[in-house]
N, C-alpha and C positions, 0 to 999 in steps of 0.2 A: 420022222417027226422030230421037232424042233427041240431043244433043252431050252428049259425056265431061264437057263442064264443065258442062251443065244438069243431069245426074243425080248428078253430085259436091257442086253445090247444095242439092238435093233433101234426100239421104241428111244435108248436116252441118243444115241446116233441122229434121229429124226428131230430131235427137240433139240439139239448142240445147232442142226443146221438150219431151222428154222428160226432162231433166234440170231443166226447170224445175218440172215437174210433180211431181217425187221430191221436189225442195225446200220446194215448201209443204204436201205433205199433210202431215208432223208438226206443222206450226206450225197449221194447219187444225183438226186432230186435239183440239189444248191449247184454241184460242180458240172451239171448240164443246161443251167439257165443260158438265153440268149441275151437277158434285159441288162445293159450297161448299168452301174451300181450308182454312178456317179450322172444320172438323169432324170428329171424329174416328169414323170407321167401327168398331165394334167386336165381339162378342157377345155371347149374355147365356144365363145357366145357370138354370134355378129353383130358389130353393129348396124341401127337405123337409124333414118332421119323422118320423124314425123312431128307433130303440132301436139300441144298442152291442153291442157283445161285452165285455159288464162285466165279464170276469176280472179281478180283482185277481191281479198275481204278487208276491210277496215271499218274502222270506226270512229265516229265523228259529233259531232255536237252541232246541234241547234240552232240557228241563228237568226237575226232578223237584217233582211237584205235591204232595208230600206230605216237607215237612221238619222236624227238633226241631232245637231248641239246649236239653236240657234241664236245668236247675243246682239247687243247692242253696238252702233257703227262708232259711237261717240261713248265718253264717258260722262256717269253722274251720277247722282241720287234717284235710285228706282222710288217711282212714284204709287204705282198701282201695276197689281198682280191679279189677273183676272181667272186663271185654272189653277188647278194644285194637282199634287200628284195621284195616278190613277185616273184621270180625267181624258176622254177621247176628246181629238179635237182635229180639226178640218184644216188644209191648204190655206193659206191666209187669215188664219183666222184669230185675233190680236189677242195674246198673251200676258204681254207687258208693259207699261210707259216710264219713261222718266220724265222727272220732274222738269218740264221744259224751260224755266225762266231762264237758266245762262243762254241757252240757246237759242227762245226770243229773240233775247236781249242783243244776241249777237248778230240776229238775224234783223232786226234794227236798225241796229249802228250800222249794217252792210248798207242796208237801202238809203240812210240818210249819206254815207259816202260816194253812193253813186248818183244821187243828186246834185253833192256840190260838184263831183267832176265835169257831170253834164252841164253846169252853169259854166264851169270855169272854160268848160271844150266850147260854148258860147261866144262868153264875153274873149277869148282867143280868137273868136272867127274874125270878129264884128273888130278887134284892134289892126288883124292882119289886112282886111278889107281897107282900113286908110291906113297901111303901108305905118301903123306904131309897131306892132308884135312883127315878131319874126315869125321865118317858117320854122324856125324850130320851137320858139315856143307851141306854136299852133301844134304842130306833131306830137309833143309833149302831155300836150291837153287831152288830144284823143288817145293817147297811150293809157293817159288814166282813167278814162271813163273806162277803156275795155280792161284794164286791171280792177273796178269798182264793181263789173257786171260781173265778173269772172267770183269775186270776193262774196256777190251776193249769193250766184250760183251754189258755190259752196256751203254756206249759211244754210239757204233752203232744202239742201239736199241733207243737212247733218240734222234737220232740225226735223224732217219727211223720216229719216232712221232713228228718230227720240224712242221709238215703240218696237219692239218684238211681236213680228204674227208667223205662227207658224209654218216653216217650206214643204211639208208634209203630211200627209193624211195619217194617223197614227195615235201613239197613247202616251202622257205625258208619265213617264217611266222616276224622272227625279226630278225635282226643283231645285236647283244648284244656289240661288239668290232670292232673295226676301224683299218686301217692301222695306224702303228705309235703310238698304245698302246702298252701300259705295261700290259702283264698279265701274271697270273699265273698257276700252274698246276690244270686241272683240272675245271677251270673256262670256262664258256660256252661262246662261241662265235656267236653262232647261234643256233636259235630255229626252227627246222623243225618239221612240222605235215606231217603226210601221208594224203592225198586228193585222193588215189583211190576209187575204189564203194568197195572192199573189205575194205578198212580204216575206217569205221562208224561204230557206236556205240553209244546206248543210254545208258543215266545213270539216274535212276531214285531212291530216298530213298525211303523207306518203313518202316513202323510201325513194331514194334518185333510182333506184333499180325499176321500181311500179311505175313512177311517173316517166320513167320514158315508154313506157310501153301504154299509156292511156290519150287518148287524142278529146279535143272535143268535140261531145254532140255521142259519146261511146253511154250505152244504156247504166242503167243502174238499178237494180233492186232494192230499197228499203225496208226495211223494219224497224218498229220503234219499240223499246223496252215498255211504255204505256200502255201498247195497244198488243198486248201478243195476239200473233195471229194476221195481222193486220198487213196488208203488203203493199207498198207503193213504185210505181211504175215512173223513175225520173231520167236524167240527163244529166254527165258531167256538163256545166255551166262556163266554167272556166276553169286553166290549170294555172298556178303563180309561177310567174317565168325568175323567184329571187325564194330562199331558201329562209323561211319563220326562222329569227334570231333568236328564239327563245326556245325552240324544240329541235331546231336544225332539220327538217323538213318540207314538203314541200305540198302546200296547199292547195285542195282542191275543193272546187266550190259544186253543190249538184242540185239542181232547182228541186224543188218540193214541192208539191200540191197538196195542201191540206185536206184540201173536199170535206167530205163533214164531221173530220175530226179538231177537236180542240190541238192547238199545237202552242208551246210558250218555248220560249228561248233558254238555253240550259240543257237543254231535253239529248239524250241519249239515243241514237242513232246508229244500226249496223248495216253497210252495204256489199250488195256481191255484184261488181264492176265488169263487166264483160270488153272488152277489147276488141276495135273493130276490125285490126290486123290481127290476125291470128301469129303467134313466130312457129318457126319451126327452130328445132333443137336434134342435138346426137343424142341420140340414147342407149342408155346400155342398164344390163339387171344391177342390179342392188349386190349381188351376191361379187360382182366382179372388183367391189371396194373395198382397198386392203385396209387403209386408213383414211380418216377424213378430219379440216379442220375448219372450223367455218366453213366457207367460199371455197376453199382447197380438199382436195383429195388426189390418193396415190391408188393406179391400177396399175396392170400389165398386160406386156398386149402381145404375141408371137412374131419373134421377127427373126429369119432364116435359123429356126432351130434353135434358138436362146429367147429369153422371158427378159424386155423390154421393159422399165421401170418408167413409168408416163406421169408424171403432175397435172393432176386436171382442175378447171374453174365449175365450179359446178353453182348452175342455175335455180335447180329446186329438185324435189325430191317429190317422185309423184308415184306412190304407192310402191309397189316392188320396181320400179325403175329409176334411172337417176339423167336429167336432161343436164347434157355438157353443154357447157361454153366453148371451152378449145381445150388444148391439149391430147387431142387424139387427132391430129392433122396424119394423112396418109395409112393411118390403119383401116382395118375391114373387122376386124375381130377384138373381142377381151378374154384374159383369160379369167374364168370365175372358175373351178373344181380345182383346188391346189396352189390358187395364188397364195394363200396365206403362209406356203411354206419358203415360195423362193426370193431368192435374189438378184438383186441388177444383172444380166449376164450367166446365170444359170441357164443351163442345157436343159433341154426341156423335150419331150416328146407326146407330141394330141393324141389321144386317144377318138377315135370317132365313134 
C-alpha cells in the first residue's frame, strides 16, 4: 500500500504534465500551419452578360402641340377686334382688322399708275408705228406698265393681309393687341393654343445617356398627377436631335391621347419608356465594389495568383447587381469576399 505522501506525489506529477501539455498545443498548432502569412484568402464571383430592365422613368410637362401667334402682314392702326381672351375659335375665322385707309389709299394710287403706264405703253406704240419714238422708248413704256402691275399686285395683296383670321382650330389663350393700337408687321396680336384631344403632347428632357438608348415609335406609359390611377398607352413622337439651352438636355416629345379626360397645358406628367432595343451589359454582384464614384468604380479581379485593381464605368445599378460598361475587358471573374482588404498586386489565394 501506497504512503499519503507517494500518491500526493503522484496526483501533483499528473497536474505539472498536463498543464504542460495545454501549453504547447497552441504554439504547436501556429508553427505547423501550411497557409503563407503573407496571402490573402478570398472569393471570386463570375462574370455575365445579360439585358436590363431598360425603363426609362421621367418626367415631363404638358403641352399643347398645335400653337399660332398669328399677326398682321403690314403695319397700322388696329381697327376692330372681334374675339377676346378664352374664346374658341375656328381655322379662318377673322379675328382682327386694321384700319384700312393708308392701304386703300395706297392701293389707289397703284391702280391709277398703272393706267397711266398703260396709256403711255399706247401712245409709245402708235409714235414707234410712224417711225417718231424709238424702239427704246417703246421698250421703256412696257417696262412700266409691268413695273405698275407688279406695284398694284403688291397693294392688293398688303391690303387682302389688313385682317387677322385665325390658322388654327384652338382657344384664344391671350390677346397681345387692343383696338386702337399701333402695330407692326408681323407682330403677334393673339396667341392661340390648340385644346383638341389630337392637340396634346408631352415633353420630357432626358440625359444624353437615356436618349441614346430611346428610338422613335418606343412605347410609353403615362400617368398623370390629376388623375391618379389613370394610365395612358402613348409613343415617343419625336427625339430633338440639339440639346434645350436652358436645361441642357434633351427633348422628347410623346403623343397623348386625352380620351375622355380634361387635359390643360402645364399639367404634370410621369413616364416609364420602354426601349425597343433591349442592351445587354457585364454584370457583376454589388458586393464585388470596393469603391464607387459617380459613373466610376474600383473592383478586382484574379489574375495569375495576384488581386488585379480594375476601374470600371458603371451603367446603372440594378438591385444587387451592377451593369458595366468597360473596364473588365478579358476577365471571367470578380473578386467580392475579401476585396475590401487588398491591394493592387497582393497575392491572393480562392478559396472554392
Amino acid at each position: 500500500m501506497l504512503k499519503p505522501t507517494t500518491i500526493l506525489s503522484i496526483i501533483l506529477l499528473m497536474l505539472v504534465s498536463a498543464c504542460k501539455k495545454n501549453a504547447e498545443g497552441p504554439e504547436a498548432a501556429i508553427v505547423n500551419t501550411d497557409k503563407p502569412s503573407n496571402v490573402f484568402y478570398v472569393k471570386t464571383f463570375p462574370i455575365s452578360i445579360s439585358g436590363l430592365d431598360d425603363v426609362v422613368h421621367v418626367t415631363g410637362v404638358i403641352q399643347s402641340d398645335s400653337e399660332a401667334k398669328p399677326s398682321f402682314k403690314t403695319g397700322g392702326v388696329i381697327a376692330k377686334t372681334y374675339v377676346e381672351e378664352g374664346d374658341h375659335v375656328r381655322k379662318g375665322q377673322l379675328l382682327a382688322k386694321l384700319n384700312a385707309t393708308e392701304i386703300e389709299a395706297m392701293t389707289t394710287q397703284a391702280k391709277a399708275a398703272l393706267e397711266k403706264a398703260q396709256r403711255d405703253q399706247q401712245r409709245a406704240q402708235n409714235l414707234y408705228a410712224d417711225s417718231i419714238a424709238t424702239l427704246e422708248q417703246l421698250q421703256n413704256s412696257i417696262t412700266a406698265v409691268d413695273v405698275a402691275k407688279k406695284s398694284l399686285q403688291i397693294a392688293e395683296f398688303n391690303l387682302e393681309y389688313s385682317e387677322v383670321r385665325s390658322p388654327i382650330d384652338g382657344k384664344i389663350i391671350t390677346q397681345l393687341m387692343h383696338e386702337g393700337e399701333i402695330t407692326g408687321p408681323g407682330i403677334p396680336v393673339f396667341y392661340i393654343m390648340g385644346v383638341l384631344r389630337s392637340d396634346w403632347k408631352l415633353v420630357a428632357g432626358l440625359t444624353d445617356k437615356n436618349w441614346g438608348r430611346l428610338r422613335q415609335g418606343d412605347k410609353v406609359k403615362i400617368t398623370i398627377d390629376a388623375y391618379p390611377g389613370w394610365t395612358i398607352d402613348g409613343q415617343v413622337k419625336r427625339l430633338s436631335d440639339v440639346a434645350n439651352p436652358q436645361s441642357g438636355t434633351f427633348d422628347a416629345e410623346v403623343s397623348i391621347p386625352s380620351k375622355d379626360k380634361r387635359i390643360a397645358a402645364g399639367m404634370m406628367a410621369h413616364m416609364e419608356i420602354k426601349p425597343t432595343a433591349g442592351s445587354k451589359y457585364t454584370m457583376i454582384p454589388i458586393e464585388a465594389l470596393v469603391s464607387s464614384n459617380g459613373a466610376t468604380g474600383v473592383v478586382y479581379v484574379p489574375k495569375d495568383g495576384v488581386a488585379e485593381k480594375r476601374t470600371i464605368q458603371i451603367q446603372q445599378f440594378e438591385g444587387e447587381r451592377i451593369a458595366v460598361l468597360s473596364g473588365l475587358e478579358g476577365a471571367t471573374e470578380v473578386i467580392t469576399a475579401g476585396s475590401g482588404f487588398l491591394e493592387d498586386g497582393d497575392r491572393i489565394s480562392v478559396e472554392k
